[in-house]
Every structure is written in structure tokens, then in C-alpha cells.
N, C-alpha and C positions, 0 to 999 in steps of 0.2 A: 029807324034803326041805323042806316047808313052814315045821317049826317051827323049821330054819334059817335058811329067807325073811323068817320073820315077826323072829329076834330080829335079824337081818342089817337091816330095816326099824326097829327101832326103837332100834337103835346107832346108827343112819345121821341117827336125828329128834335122839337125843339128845348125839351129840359135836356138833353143832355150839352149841347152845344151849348148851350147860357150857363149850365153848370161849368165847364170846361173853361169859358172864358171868364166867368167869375175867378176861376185857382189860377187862372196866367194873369189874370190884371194883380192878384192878391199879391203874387210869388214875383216876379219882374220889377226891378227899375221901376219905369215908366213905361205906356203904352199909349197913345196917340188914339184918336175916335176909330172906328170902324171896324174895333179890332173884332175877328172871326175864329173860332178854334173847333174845328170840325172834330175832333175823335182828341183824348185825352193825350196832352201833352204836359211836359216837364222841362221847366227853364230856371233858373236860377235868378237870385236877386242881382246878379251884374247883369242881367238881359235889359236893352233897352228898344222897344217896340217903334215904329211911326206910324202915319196913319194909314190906313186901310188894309193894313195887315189881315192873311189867312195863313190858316197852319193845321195841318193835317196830321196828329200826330208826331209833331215833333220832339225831340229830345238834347236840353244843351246842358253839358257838367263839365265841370270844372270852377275853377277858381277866375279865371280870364275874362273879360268886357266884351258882351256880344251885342253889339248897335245892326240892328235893322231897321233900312230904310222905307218909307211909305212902299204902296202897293207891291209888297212882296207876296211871293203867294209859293207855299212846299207842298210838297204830295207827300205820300202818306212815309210814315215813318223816317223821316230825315232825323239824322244826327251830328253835333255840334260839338266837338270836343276842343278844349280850352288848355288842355294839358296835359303833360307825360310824366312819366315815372323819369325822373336822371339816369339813367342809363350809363351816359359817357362820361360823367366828372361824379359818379356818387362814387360811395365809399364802401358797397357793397355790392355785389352778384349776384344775379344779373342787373339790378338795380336798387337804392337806399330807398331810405323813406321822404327826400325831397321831389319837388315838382321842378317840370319846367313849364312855366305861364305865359300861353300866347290869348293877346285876343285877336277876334275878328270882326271883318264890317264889311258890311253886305249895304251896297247903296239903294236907291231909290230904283222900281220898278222890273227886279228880278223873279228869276221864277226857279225854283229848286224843282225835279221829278222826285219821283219814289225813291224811295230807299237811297239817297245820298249823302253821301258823309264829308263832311267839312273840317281840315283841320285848324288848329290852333295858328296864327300869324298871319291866315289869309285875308287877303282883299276881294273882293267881288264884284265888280265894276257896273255902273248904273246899265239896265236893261240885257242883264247876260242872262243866258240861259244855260241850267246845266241838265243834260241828259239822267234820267233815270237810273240808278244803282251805282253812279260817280263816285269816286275818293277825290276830292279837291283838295292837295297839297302845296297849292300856287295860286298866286293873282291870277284872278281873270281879269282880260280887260273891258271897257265898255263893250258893249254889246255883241260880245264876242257867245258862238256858243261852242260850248263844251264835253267833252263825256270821256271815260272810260277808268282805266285804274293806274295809275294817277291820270285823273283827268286832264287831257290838252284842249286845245282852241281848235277845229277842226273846219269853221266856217263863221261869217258875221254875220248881224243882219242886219236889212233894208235900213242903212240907219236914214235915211230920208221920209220913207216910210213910218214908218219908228219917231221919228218927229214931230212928222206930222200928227201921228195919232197923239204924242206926250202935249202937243200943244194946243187940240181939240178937247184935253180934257180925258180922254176916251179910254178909263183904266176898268181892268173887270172888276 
């Protein structure tokens, strides 16, 4: 009876993750091998995936061009917005019905925490980290890490360290 608990348990871990990344490979651009979708997420067709991608519940809208780099990896619930209401040149109060369309691009071998939010026109520089519950309204740079509201650069890291592991191969 157990070893029908246990494979009953890990049918139960695994159609939903294979469901999940079934609707992001559908719904995206493109998406690259390895791609991972832990808990239901929502991207648009301008999302463009690389490879070894994971995503924990994330959320991107808008109208704007979202390129993620190989081994990116989010925590639960990050968001992605691509666009605003005009505010400042529309033609109505407190805003019309035009947008303003930024995209963004997230390099190779980044790591988003929980609940961070990304806006529209940022850069996000290869091997950055951004702290948990972040608003990212600016480039990050390489391997800088970051956090807070609006997220700053508040330390780097080992980028020698950090090389050595990108050049062993050695991605989670």
C-alpha cells in the first residue's frame, strides 16, 4: 500500500509542474530546453525564455518584450510589468487610455527572490541577485546584489568565485 502512496505522491508533485510548463511553453515566444514552472504562472506571447530556466509563480503583462536569459531562477510570486497608463502626456485625469511600453532583459544566470517586482525598461545584468520583495526600477549591474523599494546595489559578488563556477559548468 505505501508504494502506492508514495508513487500516488509523486504523480500528484508532478502533473502539475508538467501542466504549468506545458501553458508557458504554449503562451511565450520561445523557451529554450530545461524549462521548469514550479506553481502556475502567466507570461505573454512577447516572453522570450533561455535555457534552463525556473519560475516559481511568476506573472509578466503588458504589451513590452520580456528576454530571459539561461539559468534564471524566481521565487514565488515575482512580477513583470511592461507598461503604464500615460499619465504625463495623456489627455485625460489622472490618466487616458494609451500606454507607455517598456521592455526588459534579464541576462544569463540571475536569481529573482519572492515577491519582486520588475519594472518596464530595466536591465538586469548577468549573475545579479535581487533580494526578496524588491521593486526594480533601474539597471542592475553584473553581478551586483540588490533589494529594497526601489531596489539599490547594496553589495557584489565574488565575481572570481562566480566564474569559476560559470566556467565549471556548475548552474542549479
Amino acid at each position: 500500500m505505501s508504494g502506492i502512496l508514495g508513487a500516488l505522491r509523486k504523480l500528484l508533485r508532478w502533473l502539475p509542474r508538467t501542466v504549468c510548463a506545458s501553458a508557458v511553453r504554449l503562451k511565450c515566444e520561445s523557451s529554450g530546453h530545461g524549462l521548469r514552472v514550479n506553481y502556475w504562472s502567466r507570461l505573454t506571447r512577447r516572453t522570450v525564455l533561455g535555457n534552463n530556466v525556473t519560475v516559481n509563480g511568476m506573472e509578466i503583462t503588458g504589451y513590452g518584450r520580456v528576454r530571459i536569459g539561461d539559468n534564471f531562477l524566481s521565487g514565488r510570486d515575482c512580477l513583470m510589468i511592461t507598461q503604464v497608463h500615460n499619465y504625463d502626456r495623456g489627455t485625460c485625469i489622472p490618466y487616458d487610455d494609451t500606454y507607455i511600453v517598456r521592455d526588459i532583459e534579464i541576462a544569463d544566470n540571475v536569481w529573482l527572490g519572492d515577491r519582486v517586482i520588475v519594472l518596464g525598461g530595466v536591465k538586469i545584468g548577468e549573475g545579479a541577485i535581487i533580494q526578496a520583495g524588491s521593486v526594480v526600477i533601474k539597471d542592475v549591474p553584473r553581478c551586483a546584489v540588490a533589494g529594497g523599494h526601489p531596489a539599490a546595489v547594496f553589495k557584489y559578488r565574488d565575481i572570481g568565485h562566480y566564474e569559476a563556477l560559470k566556467a565549471a559548468g556548475r548552474f542549479h
